[in-house]
C-alpha positions in Angstrom: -123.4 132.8 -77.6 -124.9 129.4 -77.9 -126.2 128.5 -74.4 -127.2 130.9 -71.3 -124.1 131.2 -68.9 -121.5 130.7 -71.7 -120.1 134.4 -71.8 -119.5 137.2 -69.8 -119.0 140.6 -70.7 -116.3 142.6 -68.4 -115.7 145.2 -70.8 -116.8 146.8 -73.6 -114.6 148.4 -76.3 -115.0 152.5 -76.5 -116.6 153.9 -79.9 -115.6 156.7 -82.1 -116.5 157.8 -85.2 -115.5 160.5 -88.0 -117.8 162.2 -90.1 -114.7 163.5 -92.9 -115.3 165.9 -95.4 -112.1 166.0 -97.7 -111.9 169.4 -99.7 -111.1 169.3 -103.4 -111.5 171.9 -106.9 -114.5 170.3 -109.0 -113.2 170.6 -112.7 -112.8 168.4 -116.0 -111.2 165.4 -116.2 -109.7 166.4 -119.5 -108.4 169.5 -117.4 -106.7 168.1 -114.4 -104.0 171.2 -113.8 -107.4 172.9 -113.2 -108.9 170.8 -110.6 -107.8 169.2 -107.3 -109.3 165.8 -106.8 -109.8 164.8 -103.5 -109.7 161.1 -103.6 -106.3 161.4 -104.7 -105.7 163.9 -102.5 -107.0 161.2 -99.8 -105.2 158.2 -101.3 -102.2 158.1 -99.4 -103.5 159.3 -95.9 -106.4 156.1 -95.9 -103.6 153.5 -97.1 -102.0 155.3 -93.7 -104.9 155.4 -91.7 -106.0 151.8 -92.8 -102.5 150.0 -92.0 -101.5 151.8 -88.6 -101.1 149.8 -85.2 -102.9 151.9 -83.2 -102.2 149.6 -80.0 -101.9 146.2 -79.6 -105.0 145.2 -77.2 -104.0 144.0 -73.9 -105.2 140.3 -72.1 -109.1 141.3 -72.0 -109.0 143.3 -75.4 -108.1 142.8 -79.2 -106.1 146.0 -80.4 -108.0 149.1 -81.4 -109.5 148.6 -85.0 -110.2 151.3 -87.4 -112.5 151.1 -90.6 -114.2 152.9 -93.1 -118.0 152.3 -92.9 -118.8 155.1 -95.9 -117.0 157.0 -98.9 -119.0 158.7 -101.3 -117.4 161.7 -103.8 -118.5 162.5 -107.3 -121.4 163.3 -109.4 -121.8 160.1 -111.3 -120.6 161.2 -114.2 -117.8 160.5 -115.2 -115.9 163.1 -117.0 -116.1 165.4 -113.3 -113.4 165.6 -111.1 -115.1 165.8 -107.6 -115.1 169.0 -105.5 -115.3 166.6 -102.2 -114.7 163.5 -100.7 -117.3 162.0 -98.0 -115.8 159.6 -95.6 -117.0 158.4 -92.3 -115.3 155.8 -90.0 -115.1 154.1 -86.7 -112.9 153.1 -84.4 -113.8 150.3 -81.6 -111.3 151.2 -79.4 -109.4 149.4 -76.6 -108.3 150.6 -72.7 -105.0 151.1 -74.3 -106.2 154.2 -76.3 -107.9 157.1 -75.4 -110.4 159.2 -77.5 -108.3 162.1 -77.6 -105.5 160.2 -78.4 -107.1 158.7 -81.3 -107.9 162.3 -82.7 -104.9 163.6 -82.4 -103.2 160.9 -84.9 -105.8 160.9 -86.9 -105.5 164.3 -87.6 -101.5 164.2 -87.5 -101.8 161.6 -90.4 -103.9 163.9 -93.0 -102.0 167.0 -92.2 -98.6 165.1 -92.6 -100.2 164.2 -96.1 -101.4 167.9 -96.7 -105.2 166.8 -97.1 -107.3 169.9 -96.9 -110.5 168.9 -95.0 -113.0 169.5 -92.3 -113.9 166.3 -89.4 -116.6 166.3 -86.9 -116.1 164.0 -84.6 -118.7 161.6 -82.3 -117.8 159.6 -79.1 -121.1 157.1 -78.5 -119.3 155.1 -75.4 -115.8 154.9 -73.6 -114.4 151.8 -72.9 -114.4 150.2 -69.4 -113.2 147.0 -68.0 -113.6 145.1 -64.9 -110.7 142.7 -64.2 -111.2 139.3 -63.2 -111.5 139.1 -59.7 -113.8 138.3 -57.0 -116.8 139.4 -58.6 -116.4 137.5 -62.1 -115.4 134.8 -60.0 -118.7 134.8 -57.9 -120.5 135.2 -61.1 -118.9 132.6 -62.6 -120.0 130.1 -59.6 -123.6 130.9 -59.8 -123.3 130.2 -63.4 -121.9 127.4 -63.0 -124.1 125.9 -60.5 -127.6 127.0 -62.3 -126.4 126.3 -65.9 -124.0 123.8 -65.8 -121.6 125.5 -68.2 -117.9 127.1 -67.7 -118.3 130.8 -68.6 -115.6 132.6 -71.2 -114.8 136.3 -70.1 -115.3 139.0 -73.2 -115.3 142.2 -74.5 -116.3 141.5 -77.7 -119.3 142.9 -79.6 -120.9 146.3 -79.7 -121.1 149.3 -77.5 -123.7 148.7 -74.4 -125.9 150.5 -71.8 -123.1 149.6 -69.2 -120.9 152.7 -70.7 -123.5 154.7 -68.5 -123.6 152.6 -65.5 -119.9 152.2 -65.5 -119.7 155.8 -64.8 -121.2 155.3 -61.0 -120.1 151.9 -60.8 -116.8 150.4 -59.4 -116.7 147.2 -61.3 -119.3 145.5 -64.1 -120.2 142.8 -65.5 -123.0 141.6 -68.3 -124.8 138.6 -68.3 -128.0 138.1 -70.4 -129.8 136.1 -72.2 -128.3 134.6 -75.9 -128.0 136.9 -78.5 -128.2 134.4 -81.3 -131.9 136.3 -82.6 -130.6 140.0 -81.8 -130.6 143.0 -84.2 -133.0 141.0 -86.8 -136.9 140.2 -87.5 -138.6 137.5 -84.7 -135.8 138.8 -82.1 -136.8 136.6 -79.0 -135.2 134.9 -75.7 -136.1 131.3 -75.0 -138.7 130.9 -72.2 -136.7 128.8 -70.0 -133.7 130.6 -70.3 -135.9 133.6 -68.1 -135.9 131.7 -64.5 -132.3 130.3 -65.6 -130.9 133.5 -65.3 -132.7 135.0 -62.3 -131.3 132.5 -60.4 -127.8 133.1 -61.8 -128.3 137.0 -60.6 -129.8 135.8 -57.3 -126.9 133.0 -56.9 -124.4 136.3 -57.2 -126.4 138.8 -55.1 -126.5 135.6 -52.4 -122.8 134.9 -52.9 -121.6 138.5 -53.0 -123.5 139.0 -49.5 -122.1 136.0 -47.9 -118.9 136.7 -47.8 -120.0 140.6 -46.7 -120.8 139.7 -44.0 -117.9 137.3 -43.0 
């Protein structure tokens, strides 16, 4: 976050999203009996959606959030009631939820609010978590040692390539260079963090080895 070593990642939050397509009538406004419009159709099931507890995290991971990323519905004018609403949405999900879980209430919530509608859905990563234990410990020892700093376990941030390695992997843990210049122009990594943290990955492999072969 702000110096090499500070953070560890021993988890990472699943990612779902919705791609929701609410169905309306397309009509005048000054003819509403002859139209269905589905933003107000919609109202009541986002107010739902947007205020439900869908867990409450656990010790490694801040409950399961849900939010709308993009609505769109209309033609711009604005004597048009809409035939259709356009609303997509994610959820960063916890280890106390599962995806299917999470689809089945979402779509429990618009039918018990009678919203006709059509919702592809999109997994991107399940969420994984690696308890502390010997092998944060370790890691957290060959941080200390090479950086001098005391390392904060996390699972915050976005999804990661360890959703695939987790999959073949018993436990997992992230450890990188700062992210302070990620995801914008002149991304870079300090020079001297590089040796920094090849020493903190050979200070684990040495460590984890060790005590194989007591």
């Amino acid at each position: 976050v702000d110096k090499l070593g500070d953070m560890l990642k021993n988890g990472r939050r699943g990612s779902l999203s919705g791609n929701l397509t609410v169905k309306g009538k397309q009509g005048h406004i000054a003819y509403p009996h002859l139209a269905i419009n589905p933003v107000h159709t919609f109202a009541p099931a986002l107010l739902e959606l947007t205020q439900e507890v869908w867990d409450e995290g656990n010790e490694y991971f801040p409950p399961t959030s849900f939010q709308i990323s993009n609505i769109n519905g209309g033609t711009s004018a604005t004597n048009v009631i809409p035939g259709e609403l356009n609303v997509k949405f994610n959820f960063r999900f916890s280890t106390e939820s599962t995806e299917e879980g999470l689809k089945q209430r979402v779509h429990a919530i618009l039918d018990k609010h009678g919203v006709q509608y059509d919702l592809q859905w999109s997994c991107s990563g399940q969420p994984f978590l690696t308890h502390a234990g010997k092998l944060t410990d370790v890691a957290r020892a060959a941080i200390a040692e090479t950086c001098g700093v005391e390392t904060e376990l996390s699972t915050t941030g976005g999804t990661s390539d360890g959703r695939f390695i987790k999959a073949i992997a018993k436990e997992l843990i992230e450890l990188g260079p700062s992210n302070a210049t990620i995801h914008q122009i002149n991304e870079n990594v300090r020079l001297d963090d590089i040796p920094k943290l090849s020493a903190v990955y050979e200070g684990i492999l040495a460590r984890l080895l060790a005590e194989k072969a007591v």
